[in-house]
mmCIF file of the N, C-alpha and C atoms, coordinates in Angstrom:
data_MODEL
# 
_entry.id   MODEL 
# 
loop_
_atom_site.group_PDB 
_atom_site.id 
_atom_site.type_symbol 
_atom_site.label_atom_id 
_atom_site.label_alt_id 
_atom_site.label_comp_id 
_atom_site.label_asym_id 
_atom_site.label_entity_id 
_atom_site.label_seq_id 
_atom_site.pdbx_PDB_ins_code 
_atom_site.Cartn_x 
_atom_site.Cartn_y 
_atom_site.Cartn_z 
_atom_site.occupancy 
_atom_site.B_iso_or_equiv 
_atom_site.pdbx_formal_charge 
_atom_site.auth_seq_id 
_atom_site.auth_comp_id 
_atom_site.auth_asym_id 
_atom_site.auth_atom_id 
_atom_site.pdbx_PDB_model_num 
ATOM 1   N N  . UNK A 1 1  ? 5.159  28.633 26.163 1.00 0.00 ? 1  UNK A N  1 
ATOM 2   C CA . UNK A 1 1  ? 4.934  29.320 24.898 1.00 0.00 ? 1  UNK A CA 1 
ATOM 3   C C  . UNK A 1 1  ? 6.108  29.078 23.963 1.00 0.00 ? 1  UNK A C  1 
ATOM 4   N N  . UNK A 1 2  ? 5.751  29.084 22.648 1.00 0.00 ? 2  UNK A N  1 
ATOM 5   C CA . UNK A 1 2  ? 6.604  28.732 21.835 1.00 0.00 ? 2  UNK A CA 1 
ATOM 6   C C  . UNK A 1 2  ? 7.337  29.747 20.830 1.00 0.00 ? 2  UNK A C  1 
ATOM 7   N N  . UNK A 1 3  ? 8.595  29.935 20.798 1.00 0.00 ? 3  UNK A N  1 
ATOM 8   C CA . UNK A 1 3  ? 8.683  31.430 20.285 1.00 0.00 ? 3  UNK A CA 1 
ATOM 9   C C  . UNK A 1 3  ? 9.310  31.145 18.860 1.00 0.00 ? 3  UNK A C  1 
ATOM 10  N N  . UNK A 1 4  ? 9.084  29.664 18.519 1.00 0.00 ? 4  UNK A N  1 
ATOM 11  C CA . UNK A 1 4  ? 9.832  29.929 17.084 1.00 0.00 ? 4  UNK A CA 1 
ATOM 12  C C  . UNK A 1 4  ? 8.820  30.177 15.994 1.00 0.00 ? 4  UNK A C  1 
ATOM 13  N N  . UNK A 1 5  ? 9.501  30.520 14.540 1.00 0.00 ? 5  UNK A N  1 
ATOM 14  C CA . UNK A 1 5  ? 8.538  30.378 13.344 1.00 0.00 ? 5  UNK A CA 1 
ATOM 15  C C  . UNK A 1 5  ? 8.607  29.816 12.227 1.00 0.00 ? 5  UNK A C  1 
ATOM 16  N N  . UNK A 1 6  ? 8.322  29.412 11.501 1.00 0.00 ? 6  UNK A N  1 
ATOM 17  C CA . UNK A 1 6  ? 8.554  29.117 10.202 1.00 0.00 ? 6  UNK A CA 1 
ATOM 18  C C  . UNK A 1 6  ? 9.793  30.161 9.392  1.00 0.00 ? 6  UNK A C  1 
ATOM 19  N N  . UNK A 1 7  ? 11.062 29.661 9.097  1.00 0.00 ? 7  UNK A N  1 
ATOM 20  C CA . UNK A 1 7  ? 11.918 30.399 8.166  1.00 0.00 ? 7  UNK A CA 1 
ATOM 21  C C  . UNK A 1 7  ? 10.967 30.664 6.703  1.00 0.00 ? 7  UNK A C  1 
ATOM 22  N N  . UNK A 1 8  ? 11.870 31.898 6.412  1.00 0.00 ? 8  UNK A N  1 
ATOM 23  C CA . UNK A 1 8  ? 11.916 32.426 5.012  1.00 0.00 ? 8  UNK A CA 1 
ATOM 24  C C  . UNK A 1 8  ? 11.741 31.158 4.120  1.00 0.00 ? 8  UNK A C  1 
ATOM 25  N N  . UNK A 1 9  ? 12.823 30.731 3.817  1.00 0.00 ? 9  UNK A N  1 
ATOM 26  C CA . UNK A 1 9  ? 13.206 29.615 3.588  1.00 0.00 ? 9  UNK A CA 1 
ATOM 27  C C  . UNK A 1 9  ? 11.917 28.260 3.171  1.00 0.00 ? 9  UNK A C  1 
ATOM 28  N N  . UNK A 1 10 ? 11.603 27.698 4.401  1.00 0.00 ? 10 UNK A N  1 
ATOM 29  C CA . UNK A 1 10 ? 10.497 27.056 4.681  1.00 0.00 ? 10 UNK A CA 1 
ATOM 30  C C  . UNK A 1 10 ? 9.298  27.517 3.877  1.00 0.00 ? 10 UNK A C  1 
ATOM 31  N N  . UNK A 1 11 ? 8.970  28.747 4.127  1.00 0.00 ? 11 UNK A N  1 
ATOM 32  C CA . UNK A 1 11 ? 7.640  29.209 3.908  1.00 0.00 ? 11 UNK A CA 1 
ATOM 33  C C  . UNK A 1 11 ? 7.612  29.595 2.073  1.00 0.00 ? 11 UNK A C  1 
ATOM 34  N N  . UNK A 1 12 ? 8.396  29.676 1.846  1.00 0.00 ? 12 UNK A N  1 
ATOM 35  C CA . UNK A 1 12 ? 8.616  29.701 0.378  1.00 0.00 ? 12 UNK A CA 1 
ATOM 36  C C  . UNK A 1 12 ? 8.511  28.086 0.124  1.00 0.00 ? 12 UNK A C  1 
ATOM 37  N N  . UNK A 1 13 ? 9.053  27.019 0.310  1.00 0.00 ? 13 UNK A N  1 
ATOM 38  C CA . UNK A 1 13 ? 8.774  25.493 -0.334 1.00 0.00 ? 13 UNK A CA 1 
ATOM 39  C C  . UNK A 1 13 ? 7.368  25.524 0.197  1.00 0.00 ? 13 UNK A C  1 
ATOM 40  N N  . UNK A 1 14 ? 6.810  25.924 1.356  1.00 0.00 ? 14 UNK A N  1 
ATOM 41  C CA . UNK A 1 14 ? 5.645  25.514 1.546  1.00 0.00 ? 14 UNK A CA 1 
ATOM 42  C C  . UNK A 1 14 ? 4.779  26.302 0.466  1.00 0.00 ? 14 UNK A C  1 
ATOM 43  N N  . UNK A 1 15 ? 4.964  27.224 0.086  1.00 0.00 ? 15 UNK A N  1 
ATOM 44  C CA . UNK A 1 15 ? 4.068  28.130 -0.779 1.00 0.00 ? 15 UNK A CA 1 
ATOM 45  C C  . UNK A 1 15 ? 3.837  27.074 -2.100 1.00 0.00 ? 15 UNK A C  1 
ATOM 46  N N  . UNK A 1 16 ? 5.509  26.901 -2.326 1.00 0.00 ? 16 UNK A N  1 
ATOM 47  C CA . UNK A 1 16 ? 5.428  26.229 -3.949 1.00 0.00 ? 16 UNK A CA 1 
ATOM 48  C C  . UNK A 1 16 ? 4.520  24.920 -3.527 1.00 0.00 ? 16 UNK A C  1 
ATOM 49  N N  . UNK A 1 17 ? 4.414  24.120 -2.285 1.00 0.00 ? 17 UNK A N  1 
ATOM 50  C CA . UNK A 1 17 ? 3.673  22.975 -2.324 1.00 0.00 ? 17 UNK A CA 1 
ATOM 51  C C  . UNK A 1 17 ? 2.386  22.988 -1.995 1.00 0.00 ? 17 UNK A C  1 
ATOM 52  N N  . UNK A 1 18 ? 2.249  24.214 -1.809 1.00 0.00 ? 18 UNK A N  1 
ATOM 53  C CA . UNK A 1 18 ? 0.435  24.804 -1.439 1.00 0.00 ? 18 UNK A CA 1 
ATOM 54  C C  . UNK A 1 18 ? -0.275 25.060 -3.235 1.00 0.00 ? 18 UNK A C  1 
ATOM 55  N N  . UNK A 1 19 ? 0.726  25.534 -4.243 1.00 0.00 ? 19 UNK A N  1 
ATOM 56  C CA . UNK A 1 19 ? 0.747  25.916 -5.424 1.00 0.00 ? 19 UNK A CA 1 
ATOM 57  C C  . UNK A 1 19 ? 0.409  24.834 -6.664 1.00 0.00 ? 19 UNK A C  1 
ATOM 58  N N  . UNK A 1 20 ? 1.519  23.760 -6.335 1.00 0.00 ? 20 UNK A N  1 
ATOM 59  C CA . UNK A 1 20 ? 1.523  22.454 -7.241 1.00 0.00 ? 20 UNK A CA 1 
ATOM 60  C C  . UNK A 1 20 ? -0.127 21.929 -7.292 1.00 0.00 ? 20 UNK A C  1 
ATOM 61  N N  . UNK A 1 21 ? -0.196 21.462 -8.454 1.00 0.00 ? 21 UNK A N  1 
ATOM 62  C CA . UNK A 1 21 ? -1.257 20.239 -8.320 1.00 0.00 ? 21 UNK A CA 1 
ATOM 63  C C  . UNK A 1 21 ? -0.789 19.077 -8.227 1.00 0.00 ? 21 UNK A C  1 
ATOM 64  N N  . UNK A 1 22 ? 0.792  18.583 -8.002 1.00 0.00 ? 22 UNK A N  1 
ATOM 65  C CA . UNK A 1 22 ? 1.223  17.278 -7.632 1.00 0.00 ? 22 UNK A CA 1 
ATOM 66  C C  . UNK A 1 22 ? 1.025  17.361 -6.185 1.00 0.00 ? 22 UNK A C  1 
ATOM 67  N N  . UNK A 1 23 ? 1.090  17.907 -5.526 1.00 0.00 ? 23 UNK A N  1 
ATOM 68  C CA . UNK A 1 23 ? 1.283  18.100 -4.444 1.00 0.00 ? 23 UNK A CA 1 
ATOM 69  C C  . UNK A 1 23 ? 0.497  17.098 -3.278 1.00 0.00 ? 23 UNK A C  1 
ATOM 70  N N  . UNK A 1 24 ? 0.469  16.291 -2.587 1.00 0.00 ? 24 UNK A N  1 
ATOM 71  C CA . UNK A 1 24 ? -0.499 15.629 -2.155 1.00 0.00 ? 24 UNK A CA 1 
ATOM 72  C C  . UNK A 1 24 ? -1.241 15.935 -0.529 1.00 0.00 ? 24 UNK A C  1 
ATOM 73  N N  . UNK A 1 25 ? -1.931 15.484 -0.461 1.00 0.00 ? 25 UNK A N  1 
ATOM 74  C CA . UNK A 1 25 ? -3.209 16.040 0.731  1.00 0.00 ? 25 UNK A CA 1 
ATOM 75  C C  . UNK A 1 25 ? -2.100 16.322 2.023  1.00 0.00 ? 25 UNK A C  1 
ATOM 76  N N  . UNK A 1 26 ? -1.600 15.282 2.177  1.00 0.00 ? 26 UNK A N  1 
ATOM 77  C CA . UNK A 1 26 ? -0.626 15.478 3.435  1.00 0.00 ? 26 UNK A CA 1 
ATOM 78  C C  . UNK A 1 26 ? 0.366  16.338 3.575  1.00 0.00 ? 26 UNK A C  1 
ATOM 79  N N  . UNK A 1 27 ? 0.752  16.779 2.116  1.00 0.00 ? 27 UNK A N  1 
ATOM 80  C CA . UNK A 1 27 ? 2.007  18.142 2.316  1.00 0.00 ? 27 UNK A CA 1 
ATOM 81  C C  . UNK A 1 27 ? 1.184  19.232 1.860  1.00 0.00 ? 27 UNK A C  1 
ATOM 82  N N  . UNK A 1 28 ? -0.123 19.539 1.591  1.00 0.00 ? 28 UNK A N  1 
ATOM 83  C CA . UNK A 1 28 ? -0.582 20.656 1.569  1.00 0.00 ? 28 UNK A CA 1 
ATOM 84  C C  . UNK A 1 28 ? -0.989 20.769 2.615  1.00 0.00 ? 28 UNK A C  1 
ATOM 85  N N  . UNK A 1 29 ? -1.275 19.779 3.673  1.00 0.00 ? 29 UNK A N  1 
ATOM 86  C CA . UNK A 1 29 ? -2.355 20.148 5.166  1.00 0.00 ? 29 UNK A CA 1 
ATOM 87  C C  . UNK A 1 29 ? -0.363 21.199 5.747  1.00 0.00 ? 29 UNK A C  1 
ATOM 88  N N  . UNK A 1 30 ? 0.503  20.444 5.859  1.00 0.00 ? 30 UNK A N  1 
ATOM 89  C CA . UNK A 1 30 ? 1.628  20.540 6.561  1.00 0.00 ? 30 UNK A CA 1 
ATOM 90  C C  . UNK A 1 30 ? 2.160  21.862 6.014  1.00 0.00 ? 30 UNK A C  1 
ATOM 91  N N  . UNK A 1 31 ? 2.314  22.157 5.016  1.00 0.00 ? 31 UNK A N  1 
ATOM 92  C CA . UNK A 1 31 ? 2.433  23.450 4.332  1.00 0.00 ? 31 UNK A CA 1 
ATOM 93  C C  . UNK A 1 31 ? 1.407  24.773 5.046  1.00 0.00 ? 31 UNK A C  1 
ATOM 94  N N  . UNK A 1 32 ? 0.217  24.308 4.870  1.00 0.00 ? 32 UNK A N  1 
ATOM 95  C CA . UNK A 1 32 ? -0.825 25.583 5.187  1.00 0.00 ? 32 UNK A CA 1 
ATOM 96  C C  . UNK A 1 32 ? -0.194 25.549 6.822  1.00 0.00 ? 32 UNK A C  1 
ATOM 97  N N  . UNK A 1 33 ? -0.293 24.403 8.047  1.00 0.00 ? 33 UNK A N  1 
ATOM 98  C CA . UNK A 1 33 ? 0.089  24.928 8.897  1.00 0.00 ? 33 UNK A CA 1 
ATOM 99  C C  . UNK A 1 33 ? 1.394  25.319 9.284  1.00 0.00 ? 33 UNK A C  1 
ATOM 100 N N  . UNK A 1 34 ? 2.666  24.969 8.127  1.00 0.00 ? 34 UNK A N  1 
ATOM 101 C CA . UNK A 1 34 ? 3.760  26.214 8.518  1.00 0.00 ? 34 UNK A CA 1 
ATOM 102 C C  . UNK A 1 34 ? 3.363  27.533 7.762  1.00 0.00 ? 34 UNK A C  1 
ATOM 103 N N  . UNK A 1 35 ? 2.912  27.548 7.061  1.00 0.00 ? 35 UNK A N  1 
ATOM 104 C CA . UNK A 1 35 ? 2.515  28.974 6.440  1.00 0.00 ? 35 UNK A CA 1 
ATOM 105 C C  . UNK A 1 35 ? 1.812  29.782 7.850  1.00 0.00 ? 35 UNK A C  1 
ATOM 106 N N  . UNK A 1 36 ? 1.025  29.076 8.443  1.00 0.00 ? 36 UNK A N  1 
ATOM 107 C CA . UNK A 1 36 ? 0.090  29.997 9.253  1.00 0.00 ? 36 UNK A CA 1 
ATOM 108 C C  . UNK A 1 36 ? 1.310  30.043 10.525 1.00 0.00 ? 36 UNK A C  1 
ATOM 109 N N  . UNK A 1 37 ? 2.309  29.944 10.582 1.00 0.00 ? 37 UNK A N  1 
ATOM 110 C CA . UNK A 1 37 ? 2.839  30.297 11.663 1.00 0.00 ? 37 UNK A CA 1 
ATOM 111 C C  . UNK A 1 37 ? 4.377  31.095 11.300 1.00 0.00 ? 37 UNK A C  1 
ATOM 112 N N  . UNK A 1 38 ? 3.853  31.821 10.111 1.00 0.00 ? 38 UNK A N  1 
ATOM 113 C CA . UNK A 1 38 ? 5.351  32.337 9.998  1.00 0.00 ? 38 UNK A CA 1 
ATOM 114 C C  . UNK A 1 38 ? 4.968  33.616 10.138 1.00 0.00 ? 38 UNK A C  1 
ATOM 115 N N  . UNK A 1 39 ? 5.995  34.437 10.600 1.00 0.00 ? 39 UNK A N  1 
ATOM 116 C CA . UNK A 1 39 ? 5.432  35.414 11.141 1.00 0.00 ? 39 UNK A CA 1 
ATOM 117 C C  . UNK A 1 39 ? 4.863  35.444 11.936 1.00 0.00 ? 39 UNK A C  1 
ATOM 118 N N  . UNK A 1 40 ? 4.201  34.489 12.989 1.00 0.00 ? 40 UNK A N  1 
ATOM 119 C CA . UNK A 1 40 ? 3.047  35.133 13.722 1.00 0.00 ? 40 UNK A CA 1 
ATOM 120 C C  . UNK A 1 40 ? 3.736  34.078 14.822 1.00 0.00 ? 40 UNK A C  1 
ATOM 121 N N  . UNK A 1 41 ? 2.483  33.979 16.051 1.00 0.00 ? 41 UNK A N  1 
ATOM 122 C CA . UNK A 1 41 ? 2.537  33.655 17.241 1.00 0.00 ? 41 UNK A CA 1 
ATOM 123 C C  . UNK A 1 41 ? 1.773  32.173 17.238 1.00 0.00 ? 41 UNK A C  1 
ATOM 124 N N  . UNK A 1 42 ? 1.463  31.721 15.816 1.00 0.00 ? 42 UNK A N  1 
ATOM 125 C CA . UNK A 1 42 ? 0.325  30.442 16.237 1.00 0.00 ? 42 UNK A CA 1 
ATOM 126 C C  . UNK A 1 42 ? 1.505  29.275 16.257 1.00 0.00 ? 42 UNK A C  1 
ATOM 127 N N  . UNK A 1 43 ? 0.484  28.256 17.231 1.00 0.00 ? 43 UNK A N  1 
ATOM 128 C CA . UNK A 1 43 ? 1.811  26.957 17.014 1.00 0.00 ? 43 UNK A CA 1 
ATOM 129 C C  . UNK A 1 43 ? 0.655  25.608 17.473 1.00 0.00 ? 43 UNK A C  1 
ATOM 130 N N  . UNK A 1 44 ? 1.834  25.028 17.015 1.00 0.00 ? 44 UNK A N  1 
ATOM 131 C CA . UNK A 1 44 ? 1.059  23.484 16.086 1.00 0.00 ? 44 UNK A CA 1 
ATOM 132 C C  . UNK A 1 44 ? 0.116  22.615 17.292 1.00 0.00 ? 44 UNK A C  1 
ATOM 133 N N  . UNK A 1 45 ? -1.064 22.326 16.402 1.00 0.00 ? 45 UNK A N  1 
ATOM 134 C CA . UNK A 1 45 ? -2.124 21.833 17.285 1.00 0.00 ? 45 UNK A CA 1 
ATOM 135 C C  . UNK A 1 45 ? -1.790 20.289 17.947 1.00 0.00 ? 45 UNK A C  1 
ATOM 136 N N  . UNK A 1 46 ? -2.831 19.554 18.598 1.00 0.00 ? 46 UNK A N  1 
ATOM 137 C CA . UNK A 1 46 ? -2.428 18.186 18.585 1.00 0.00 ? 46 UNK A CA 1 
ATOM 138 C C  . UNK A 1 46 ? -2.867 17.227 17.436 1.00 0.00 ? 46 UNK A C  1 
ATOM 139 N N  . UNK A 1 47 ? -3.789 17.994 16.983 1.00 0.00 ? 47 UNK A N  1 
ATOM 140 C CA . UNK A 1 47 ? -3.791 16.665 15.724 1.00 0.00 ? 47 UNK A CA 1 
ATOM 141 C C  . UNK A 1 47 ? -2.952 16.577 14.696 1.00 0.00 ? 47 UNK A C  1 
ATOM 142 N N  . UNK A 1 48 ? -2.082 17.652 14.351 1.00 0.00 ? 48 UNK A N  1 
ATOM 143 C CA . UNK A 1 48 ? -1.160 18.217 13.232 1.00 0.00 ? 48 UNK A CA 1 
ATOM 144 C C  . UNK A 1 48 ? 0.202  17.793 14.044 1.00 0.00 ? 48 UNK A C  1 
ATOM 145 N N  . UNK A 1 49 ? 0.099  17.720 15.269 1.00 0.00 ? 49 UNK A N  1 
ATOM 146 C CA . UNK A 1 49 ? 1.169  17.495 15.713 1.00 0.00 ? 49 UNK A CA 1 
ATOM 147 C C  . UNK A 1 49 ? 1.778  15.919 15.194 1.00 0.00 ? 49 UNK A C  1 
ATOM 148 N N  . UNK A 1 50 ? 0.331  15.066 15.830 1.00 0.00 ? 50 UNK A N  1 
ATOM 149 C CA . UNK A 1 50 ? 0.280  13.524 15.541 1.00 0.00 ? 50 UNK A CA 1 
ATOM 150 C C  . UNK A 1 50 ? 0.708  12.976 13.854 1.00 0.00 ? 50 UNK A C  1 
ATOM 151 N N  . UNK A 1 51 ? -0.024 14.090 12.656 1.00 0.00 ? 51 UNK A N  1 
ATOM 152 C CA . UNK A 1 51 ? 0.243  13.745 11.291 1.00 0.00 ? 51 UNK A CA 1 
ATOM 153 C C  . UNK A 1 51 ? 1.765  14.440 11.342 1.00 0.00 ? 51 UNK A C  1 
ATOM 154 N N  . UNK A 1 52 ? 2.167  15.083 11.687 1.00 0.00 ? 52 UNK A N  1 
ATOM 155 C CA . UNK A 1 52 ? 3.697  15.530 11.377 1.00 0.00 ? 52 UNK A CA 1 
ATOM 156 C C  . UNK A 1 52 ? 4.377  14.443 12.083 1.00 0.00 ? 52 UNK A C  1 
ATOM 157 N N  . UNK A 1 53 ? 4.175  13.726 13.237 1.00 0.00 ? 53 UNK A N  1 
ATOM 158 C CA . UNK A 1 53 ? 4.805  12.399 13.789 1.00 0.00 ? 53 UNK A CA 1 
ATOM 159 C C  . UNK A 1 53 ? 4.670  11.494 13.212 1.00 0.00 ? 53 UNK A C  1 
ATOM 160 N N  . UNK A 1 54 ? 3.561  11.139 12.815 1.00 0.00 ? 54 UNK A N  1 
ATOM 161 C CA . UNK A 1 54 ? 3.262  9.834  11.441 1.00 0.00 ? 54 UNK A CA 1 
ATOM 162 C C  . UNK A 1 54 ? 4.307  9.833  10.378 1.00 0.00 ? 54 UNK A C  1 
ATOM 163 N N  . UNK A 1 55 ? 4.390  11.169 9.693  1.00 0.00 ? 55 UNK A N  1 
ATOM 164 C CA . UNK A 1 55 ? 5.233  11.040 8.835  1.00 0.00 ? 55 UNK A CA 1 
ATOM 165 C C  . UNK A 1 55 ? 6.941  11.274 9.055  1.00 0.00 ? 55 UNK A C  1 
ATOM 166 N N  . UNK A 1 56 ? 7.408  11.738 10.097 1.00 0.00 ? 56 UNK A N  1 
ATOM 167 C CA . UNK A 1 56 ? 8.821  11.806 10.230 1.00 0.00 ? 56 UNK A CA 1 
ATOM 168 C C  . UNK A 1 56 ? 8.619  9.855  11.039 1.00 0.00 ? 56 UNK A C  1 
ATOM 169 N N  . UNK A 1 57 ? 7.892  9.205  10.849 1.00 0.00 ? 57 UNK A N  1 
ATOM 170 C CA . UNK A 1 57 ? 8.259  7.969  11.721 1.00 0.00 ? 57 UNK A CA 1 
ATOM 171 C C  . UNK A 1 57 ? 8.315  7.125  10.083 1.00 0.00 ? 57 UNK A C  1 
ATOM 172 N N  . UNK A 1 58 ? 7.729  7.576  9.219  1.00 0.00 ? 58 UNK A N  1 
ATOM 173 C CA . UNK A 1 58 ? 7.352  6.570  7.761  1.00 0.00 ? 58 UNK A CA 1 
ATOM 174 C C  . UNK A 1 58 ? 8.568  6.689  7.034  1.00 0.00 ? 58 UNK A C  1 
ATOM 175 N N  . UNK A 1 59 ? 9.185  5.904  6.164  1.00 0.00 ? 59 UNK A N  1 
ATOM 176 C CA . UNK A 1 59 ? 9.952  5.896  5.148  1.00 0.00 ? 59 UNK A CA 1 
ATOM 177 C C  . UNK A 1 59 ? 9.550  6.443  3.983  1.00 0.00 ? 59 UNK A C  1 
ATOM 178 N N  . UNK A 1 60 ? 7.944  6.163  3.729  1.00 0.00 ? 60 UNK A N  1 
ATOM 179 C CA . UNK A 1 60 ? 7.053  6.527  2.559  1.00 0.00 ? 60 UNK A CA 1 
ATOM 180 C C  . UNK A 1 60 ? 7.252  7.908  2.130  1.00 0.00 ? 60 UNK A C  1 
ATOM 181 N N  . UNK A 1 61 ? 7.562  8.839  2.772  1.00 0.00 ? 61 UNK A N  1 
ATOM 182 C CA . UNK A 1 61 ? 7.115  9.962  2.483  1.00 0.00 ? 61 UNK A CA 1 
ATOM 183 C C  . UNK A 1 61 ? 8.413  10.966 1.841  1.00 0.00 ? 61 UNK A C  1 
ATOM 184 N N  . UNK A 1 62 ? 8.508  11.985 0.856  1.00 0.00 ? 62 UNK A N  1 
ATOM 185 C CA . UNK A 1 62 ? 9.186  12.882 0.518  1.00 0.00 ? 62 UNK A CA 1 
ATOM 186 C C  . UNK A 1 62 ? 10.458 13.380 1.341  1.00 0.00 ? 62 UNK A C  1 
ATOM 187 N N  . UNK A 1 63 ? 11.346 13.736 1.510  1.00 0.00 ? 63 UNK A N  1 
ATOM 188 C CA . UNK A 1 63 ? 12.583 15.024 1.895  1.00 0.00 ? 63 UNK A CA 1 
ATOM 189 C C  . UNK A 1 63 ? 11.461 16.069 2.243  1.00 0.00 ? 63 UNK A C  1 
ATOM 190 N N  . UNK A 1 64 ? 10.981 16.779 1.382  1.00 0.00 ? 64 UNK A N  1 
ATOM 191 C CA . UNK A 1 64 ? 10.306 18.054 1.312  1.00 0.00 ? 64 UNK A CA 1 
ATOM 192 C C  . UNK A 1 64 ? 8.731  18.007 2.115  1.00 0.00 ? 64 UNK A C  1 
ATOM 193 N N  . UNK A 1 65 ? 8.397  16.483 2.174  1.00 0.00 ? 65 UNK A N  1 
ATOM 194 C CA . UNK A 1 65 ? 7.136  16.675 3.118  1.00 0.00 ? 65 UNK A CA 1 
ATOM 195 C C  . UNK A 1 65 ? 7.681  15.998 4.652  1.00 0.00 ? 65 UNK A C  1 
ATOM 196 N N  . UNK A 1 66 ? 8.834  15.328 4.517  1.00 0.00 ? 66 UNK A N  1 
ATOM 197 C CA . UNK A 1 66 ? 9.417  15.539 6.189  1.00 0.00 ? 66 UNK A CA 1 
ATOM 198 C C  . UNK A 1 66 ? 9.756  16.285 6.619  1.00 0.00 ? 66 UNK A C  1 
ATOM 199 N N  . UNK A 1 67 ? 10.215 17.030 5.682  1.00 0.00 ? 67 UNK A N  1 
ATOM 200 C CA . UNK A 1 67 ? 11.259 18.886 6.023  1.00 0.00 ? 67 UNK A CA 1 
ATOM 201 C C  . UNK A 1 67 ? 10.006 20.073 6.391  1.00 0.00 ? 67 UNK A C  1 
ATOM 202 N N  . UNK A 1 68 ? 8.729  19.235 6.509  1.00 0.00 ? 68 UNK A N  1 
ATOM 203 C CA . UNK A 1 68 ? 7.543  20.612 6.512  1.00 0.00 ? 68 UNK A CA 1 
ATOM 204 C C  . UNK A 1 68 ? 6.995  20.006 8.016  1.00 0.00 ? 68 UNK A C  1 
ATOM 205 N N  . UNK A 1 69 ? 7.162  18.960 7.849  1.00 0.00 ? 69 UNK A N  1 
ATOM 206 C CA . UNK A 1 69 ? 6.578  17.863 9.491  1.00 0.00 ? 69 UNK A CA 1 
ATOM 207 C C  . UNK A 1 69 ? 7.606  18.255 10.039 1.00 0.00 ? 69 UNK A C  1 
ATOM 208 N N  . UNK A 1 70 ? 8.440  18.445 10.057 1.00 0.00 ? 70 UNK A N  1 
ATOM 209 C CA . UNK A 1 70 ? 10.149 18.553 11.247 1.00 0.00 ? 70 UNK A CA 1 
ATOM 210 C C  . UNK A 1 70 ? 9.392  19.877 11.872 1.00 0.00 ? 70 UNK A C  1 
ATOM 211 N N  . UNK A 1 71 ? 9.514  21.208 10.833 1.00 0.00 ? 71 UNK A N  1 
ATOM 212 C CA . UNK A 1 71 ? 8.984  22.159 11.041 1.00 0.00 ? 71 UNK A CA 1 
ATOM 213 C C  . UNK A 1 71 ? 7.880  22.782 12.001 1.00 0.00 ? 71 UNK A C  1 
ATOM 214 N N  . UNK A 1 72 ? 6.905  21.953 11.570 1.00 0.00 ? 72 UNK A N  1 
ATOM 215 C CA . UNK A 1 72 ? 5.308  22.175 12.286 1.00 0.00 ? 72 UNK A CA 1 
ATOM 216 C C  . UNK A 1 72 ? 5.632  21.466 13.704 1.00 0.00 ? 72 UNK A C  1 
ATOM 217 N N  . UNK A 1 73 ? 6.307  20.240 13.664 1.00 0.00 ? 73 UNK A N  1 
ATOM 218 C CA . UNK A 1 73 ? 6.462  19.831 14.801 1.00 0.00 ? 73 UNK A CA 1 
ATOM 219 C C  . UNK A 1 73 ? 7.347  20.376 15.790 1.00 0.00 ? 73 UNK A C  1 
ATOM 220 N N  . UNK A 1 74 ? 8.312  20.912 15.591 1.00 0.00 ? 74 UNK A N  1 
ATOM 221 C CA . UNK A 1 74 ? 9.264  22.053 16.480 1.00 0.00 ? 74 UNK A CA 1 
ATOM 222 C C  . UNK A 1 74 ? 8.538  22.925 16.870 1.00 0.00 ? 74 UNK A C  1 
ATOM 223 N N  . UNK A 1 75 ? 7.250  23.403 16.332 1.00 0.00 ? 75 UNK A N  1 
ATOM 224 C CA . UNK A 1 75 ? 6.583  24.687 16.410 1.00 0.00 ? 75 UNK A CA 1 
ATOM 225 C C  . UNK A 1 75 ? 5.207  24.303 17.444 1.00 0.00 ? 75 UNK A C  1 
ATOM 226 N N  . UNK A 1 76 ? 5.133  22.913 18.135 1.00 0.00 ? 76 UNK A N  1 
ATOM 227 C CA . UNK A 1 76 ? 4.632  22.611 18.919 1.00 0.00 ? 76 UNK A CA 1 
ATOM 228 C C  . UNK A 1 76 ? 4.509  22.980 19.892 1.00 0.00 ? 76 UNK A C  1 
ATOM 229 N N  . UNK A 1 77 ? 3.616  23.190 21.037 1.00 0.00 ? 77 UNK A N  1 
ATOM 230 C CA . UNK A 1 77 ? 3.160  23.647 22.035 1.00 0.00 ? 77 UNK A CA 1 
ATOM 231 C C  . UNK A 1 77 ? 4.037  22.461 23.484 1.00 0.00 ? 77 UNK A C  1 
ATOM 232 N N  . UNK A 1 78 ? 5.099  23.135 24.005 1.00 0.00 ? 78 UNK A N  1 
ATOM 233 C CA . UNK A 1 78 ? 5.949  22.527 24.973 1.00 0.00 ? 78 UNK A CA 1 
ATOM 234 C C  . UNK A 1 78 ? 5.269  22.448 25.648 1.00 0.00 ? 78 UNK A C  1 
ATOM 235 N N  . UNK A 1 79 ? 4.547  22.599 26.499 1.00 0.00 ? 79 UNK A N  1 
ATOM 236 C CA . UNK A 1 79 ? 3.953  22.067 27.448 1.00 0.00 ? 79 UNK A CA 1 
ATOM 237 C C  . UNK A 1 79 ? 2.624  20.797 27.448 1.00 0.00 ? 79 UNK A C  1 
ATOM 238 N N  . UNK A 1 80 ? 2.690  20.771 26.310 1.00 0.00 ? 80 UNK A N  1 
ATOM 239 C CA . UNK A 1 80 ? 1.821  19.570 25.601 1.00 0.00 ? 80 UNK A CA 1 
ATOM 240 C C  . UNK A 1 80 ? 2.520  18.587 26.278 1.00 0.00 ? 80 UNK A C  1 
# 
């Protein structure tokens, strides 16, 4: 079981990138699932796991949408 959560911190950039209309498909999916785990007990599936690995492996992608994949992916299920 996994006992961490999404920071204060975190869940506020994720809000503002749930908010934007720049915002693109892949940091709003990554956003909604640190949002859904702050505060609470849920933790990151395997397919969310795989798109949060895609993108901490790409160059392509944002600071702020690797900094939401780092996140979701720490919040992974260890025994996976």
């Amino acid at each position: 079981m996994n006992r961490k959560m999404t920071s204060k911190k975190l869940a506020s950039t994720a809000s503002s990138v749930m908010r934007s209309q720049n915002s693109s498909k892949i940091q709003k999916s990554l956003a909604g699932s640190a949002l859904s785990q702050f505060h609470s007990k849920n933790v990151t599936g395997k397919e969310m796991e795989a798109k949060a690995s895609k993108v901490l492996n790409s160059s392509k992608y944002s600071a702020t949408t690797k900094r939401l994949a780092a996140s979701v992916l720490s919040q992974s299920d260890k025994c996976r």
